[in-house]
C-alpha positions, 0 to 999 in steps of 0.5 A: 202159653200152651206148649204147642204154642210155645213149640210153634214159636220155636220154630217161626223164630228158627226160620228168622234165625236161619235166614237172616241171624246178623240182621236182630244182632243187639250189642252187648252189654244190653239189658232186659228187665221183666216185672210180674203182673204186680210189680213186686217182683223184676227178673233182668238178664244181662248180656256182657262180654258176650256171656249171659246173667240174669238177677231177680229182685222182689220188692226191690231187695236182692233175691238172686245176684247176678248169676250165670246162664248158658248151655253147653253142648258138643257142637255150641258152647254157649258159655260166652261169644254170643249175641242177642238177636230178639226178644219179646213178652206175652203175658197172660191171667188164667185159672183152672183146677186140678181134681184135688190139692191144697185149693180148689182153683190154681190162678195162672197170672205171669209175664213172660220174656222170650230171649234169642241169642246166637253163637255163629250160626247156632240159636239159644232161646231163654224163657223167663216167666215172672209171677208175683210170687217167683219166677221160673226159666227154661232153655230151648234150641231150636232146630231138628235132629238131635243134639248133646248136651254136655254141661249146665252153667246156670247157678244161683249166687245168693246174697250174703248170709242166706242159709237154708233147709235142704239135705243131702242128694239122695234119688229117693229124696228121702233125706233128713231135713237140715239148715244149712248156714251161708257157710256150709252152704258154700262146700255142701250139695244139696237136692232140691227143693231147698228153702232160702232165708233172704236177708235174716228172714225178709223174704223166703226163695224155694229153689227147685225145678218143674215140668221135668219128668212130663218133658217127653224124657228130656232131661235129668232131676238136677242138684244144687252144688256150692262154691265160694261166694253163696254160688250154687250150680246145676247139675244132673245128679249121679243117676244119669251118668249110669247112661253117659255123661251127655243128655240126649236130647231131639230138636226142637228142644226144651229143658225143664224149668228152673224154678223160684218161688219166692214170697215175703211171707210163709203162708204165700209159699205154702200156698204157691202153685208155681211149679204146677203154672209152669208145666202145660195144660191138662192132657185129660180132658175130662178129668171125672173119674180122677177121685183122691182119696182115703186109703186103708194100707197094711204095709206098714203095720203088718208087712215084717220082710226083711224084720229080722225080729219077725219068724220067716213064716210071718214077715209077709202078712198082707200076702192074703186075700182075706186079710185085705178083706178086713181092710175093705170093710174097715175103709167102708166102715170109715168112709174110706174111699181106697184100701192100697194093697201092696207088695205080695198080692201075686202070691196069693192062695185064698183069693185074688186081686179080681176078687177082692176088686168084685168085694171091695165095690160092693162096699163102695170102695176101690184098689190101688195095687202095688207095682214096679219099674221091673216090667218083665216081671209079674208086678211090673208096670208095663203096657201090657200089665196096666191094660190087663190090671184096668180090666180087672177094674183097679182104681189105681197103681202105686209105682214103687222103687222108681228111684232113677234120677235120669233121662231114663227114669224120667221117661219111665215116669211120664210113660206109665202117666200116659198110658194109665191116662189112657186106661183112666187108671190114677198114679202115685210113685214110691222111692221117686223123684220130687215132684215138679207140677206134672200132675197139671198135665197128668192130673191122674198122678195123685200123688209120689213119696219123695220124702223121708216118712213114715216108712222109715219108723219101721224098726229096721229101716233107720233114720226115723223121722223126728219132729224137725225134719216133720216140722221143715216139710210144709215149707219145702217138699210139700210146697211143691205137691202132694206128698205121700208120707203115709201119716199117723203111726201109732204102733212103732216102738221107736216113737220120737213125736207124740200121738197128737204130732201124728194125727196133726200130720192129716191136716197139715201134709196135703196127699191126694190118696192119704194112705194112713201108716198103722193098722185097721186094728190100731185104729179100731181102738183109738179116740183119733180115728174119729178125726180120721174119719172126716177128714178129707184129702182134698182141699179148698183152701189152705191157710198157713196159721202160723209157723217157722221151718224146723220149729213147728207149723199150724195148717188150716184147711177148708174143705166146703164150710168146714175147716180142719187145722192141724199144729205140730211142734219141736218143742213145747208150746202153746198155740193160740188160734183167732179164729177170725182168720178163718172167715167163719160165717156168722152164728155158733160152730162147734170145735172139736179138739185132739191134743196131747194128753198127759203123755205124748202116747195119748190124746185128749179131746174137747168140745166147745161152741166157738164163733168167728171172734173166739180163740182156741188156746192149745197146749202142746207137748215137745215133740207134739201136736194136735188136730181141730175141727171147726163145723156146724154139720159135721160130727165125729164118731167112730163107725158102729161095732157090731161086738158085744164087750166084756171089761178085763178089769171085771172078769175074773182074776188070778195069780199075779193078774191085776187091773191097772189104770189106762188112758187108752183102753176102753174104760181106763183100765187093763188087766196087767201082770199076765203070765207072773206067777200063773197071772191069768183072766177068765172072762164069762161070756153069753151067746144064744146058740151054740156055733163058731163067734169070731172073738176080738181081744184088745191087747196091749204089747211090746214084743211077740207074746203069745197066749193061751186060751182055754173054752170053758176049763178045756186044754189050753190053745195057743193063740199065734197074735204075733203082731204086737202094739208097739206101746203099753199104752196102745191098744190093738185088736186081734180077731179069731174064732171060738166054738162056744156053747149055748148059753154060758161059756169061761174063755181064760187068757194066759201066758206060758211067759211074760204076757200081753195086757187085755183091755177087754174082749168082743164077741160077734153075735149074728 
């Protein structure tokens, strides 16, 4: 049913209810059941003593115990006293799409119950929907003017022994992911979504709420609280008693739904889209100019403010023109759809948003600018900054910092979404609220953060996420939509999961923009970029090949007749992968896989022709992963590099300098020992005319160490590489530029101290 619908449907019944309220007078202790399209699933509400109940089963196993419903606002308090008045059901079977996601086609199938009841002269309406895989129900008051709503009774009271995952309420949702045993389930407050395990495992209940913040700012995010007995009650959380301890709300009104995906097995979870089925239709009607994405994004790897670690002068890397321009050329060499340029782009000297837009579409790739809550401000999400950034011809805006978990911050949400509808502008949010199917309704919204990622692997931003918590998310927050964890960190000298763990994340956490964490020029140099190359960020269809929350997760995905699977793991394990339940047609395909290699800070690949009754056999590392291709066009490789390279271990050596063995770096070896004992190497390059070369050095570094270089036997330079590599086994590239000679030319590196480690160099010939 349309909202519309639903809205007229409000008012029709209010007339009756306001005319004639005793005539539709039910006694109490009256029940209602609703079954879903299959059967499986019978949600019953209760009316006795006046109070209201509701209890859910599914397959005839109990889901929800008889839990409390009602509201209370400052002129009804509809916590007992009442009476039925009607009740009626529609049902309906729809499907449409929303540009990208974890299918291509969302089927719509429910049954749903409308409930009437009254107190005196007031009317409460409960929409119950039932779907085979969950259910999800909403409160309305009919009328018009306004009212206050002070208190939320519904609660869930789990059967005994259900415990879960979940984490402390925080309004980032960047909490660290944790079972809950039924004990401390019954003294612990917890954000949603949180996962239930019914009956040791029979069936599996994600407890979470939709259609919350495209609800025209009516209602807060809500918490779950225990109390004895498995009993877990609504509340707003702590953000929205900064505005009152009462919700504001216009006649007619209707909350968000509360809403229970509830399946007997893990793959139907993953691949519900039950929180997207219980917002309204699409306001956009045409929807071609929504594209997801790839996204090149240099935060991460070269944004230090804040870093205590990093010099003043060098904490705001990506503040420059230039540097974002390096980012367009790598996504267009990747085949990259976006570059994201984040915080700092309004302090540019060299260039501006406008130009790099101008350079960045003849390449064939778009922007994303970075923007606030904060809108009198120059990076502010306004009506007035969206319209004039849209002229400049951004592709997009990532709204940062909207961590508000109130009617405010909702309303602030659902704004920009309108009106960057309007502006035909895409929307992804940062430190923001779960998402709850509003992309539905705003399919421009690609994408929100709403989880612990990436992000926090920077050094001075602790916890870092660990394999458990990476290992819980495809089975709760990712179940509810996009997910912008912002995958495949290499560089960060806090590592807990291994390379093969980070490049699975591609495949298994589904994001309609993928902003990819590290540097252009750590993947420059890395075997798993090729990978990254062809993976997609939008789906056909997802099968969950195996997996259990907390332990690890195999993710396969269709995009046209290619299929990529992604596994990760806590520990140590081997994966074994039929691939008969891929469907695969028949005749040869070949598989490309990515693994651990010996360490977890490599990975290996294999080849091999596989058809439709083959099995992959995968040994994973603790803490590992891997990522697989399985095609018959699609070939991975990296883009053309146009440098001509010299080998460290085949230049000339001095002092202490040595070649030493390196399952990353380009020929497998480095030159290491730099800067002990006058420990340097001298490469000798040839160039055909005499000019300025840009000159790549490959290197390998933990901690800032700066090089000298001397062109040919002149004074030393000092190069300012101040960004290091995270590893000795990661290689990362640095680009400057050197006057070379025609002909011949030494180029010697040093180090004044300790010094990095050179895989190789590159020159730029013309």
């Amino acid at each position: 049913m349309s909202f519309k619908k639903a809205v007229s449907l409000i008012l029709v019944l209010t007339m009756i209810f306001t005319f004639a309220p005793s005539a539709f007078a039910i006694d109490t202790g009256t029940q209602y059941s609703t079954s879903s399209p299959d059967g499986t699933l019978t949600a019953t509400m209760y009316l006795e003593g006046g109070q209201l109940y509701y209890s859910v089963t599914k397959n005839g196993a109990t889901i929800v115990e008889k839990s409390r419903l009602g509201l209370k606002t400052t002129a009804t308090d509809f916590y007992s006293g009442m009476s039925f008045v009607s009740t009626s059901t529609t049902s309906w079977n729809n499907t449409y799409s929303i540009p990208g996601g974890k299918k291509s086609v969302n089927e719509d199938n429910a049954v749903q119950r409308e409930y009437a009841v009254s107190k005196g002269s007031a009317q409460l309406i409960i929409y119950m929907r039932v779907y085979d895989d969950g259910f999800g129900f909403r409160y309305a008051i009919p009328g018009m003017g306004e009212a206050f709503i002070e208190k939320e009774y519904t609660e869930y009271n789990f059967p005994n022994g259900t415990g879960g995952w979940g984490h402390p309420p925080v309004n980032t949702y960047e909490g660290t992911w944790q079972y809950y045993s039924p004990t401390a389930l019954n003294t612990s407050t917890i954000s949603m979504p949180f996962l239930a395990s019914i009956n040791n495992n029979s069936y599996w209940a994600l407890f979470t709420e939709a259609n919350v913040f495209n609800a025209d700012g009516t209602y807060c995010p809500s918490i779950l609280t225990g109390s004895a007995g498995q009993n877990m009650r609504f509340s707003c959380g702590a953000d929205q008693a900064l505005y009152g301890t009462q919700i504001q709300v216009a006649l007619p009104f209707q909350s968000p739904y509360r809403a229970v995906i509830v399946t007997d097995n893990l793959n139907d979870l993953v691949n519900s889209t039950l929180v997207q089925n219980l917002n309204p239709e699409s306001k956009i009607a045409d929807t071609s100019w929504i594209k997801p994405g790839i996204s090149a994004w240099s935060w991460w790897s070269e944004d230090y403010y804040g870093d205590p670690n990093v010099p003043e002068g060098y904490r705001e890397v990506p503040y420059s023109y230039e540097r974002q321009k390096d980012y367009v050329d790598f996504a267009a060499s990747m085949g990259w759809e976006y570059v994201t340029v984040d915080a700092g782009w309004v302090k540019w000297t060299d260039g501006t948003i406008e130009d790099l837009v101008q350079y960045a579409e003849t390449k064939d790739v778009g922007i994303f600018i970075w923007a606030s809550p904060y809108v009198h401000t120059p990076y502010g999400a306004s009506r007035m900054n969206l319209r004039k950034w849209a002229s400049w011809g951004i592709k997009g805006v990532k709204v940062d910092m909207t961590a508000n978990e109130s009617q405010v911050g909702m309303s602030f949400l659902e704004s920009v979404a309108d009106y960057a509808a309007e502006l035909k502008l895409m929307v992804y949010y940062h430190n923001s609220t779960k998402p709850g199917g509003e992309e539905r309704t705003w399919p421009n919204v690609i994408s929100s953060e709403g989880v612990l990622g990436s992000e926090r692997y920077k050094l001075y931003w602790p916890p870092a996420p660990t394999a458990v918590h990476n290992t819980t998310l495809p089975f709760t927050r990712n179940v509810l939509g996009s997910m912008d964890y912002t995958p495949v960190a290499l560089s960060n000298t806090n590592k807990n999961t291994t390379q093969g763990h980070q490049l699975a994340m591609s495949v298994v956490y589904e994001s309609k923009i993928q902003n990819y964490a590290d540097s252009i020029d750590i993947y420059a140099n890395w075997k798993g970029t090729e990978l990254l190359r062809v993976v997609p960020a939008s789906w056909d269809e997802t099968k969950l090949l195996d997996g259990f929350p907390g332990t690890h997760a195999v993710m396969a995905r269709r995009s046209g007749s290619d299929w990529y699977i992604g596994a990760m793991t806590v520990g140590a394990r081997t994966v074994t992968i039929p691939l008969s339940s891929l469907n695969l047609e028949p005749g040869d395909y070949t598989a490309y896989v990515y693994k651990d290699g010996a360490t977890g800070e490599s990975i290996t690949k294999e080849i091999s022709t596989v058809t439709a009754s083959s099995t992959l056999t995968i040994p994973l590392l603790a803490t590992g992963g891997a990522a697989v291709l399985i095609s018959r066009n699609t070939v991975p490789s990296m883009p053309e590099d146009p440098y001509t390279y010299y080998e460290a271990e085949n230049a000339t050596l001095t002092g202490s300098a040595n070649v030493v063995s390196c399952v990353n770096c380009s020929n497998g070896y480095k030159v290491g020992n730099m800067g002990s004992n006058a420990g340097a190497v001298e490469f000798n390059v040839t160039v055909p005319a005499a000019g300025a070369y840009k000159v790549k050095v490959n290197y390998l570094a933990v901690g800032e160490r700066l090089p000298n270089y001397s062109l040919n036997g002149g004074p030393n330079t000092l190069l300012n590489i101040r960004l290091d590599s995270g590893s000795w086994n990661v290689v990362r590239s640095y680009v400057t530029t050197m006057n070379l000679n025609a002909g011949s030319n030494t180029i010697k590196f040093s180090y004044p101290n300790w010094g990095a480690e050179i895989d190789n160099i590159g020159i730029l010939v013309p």
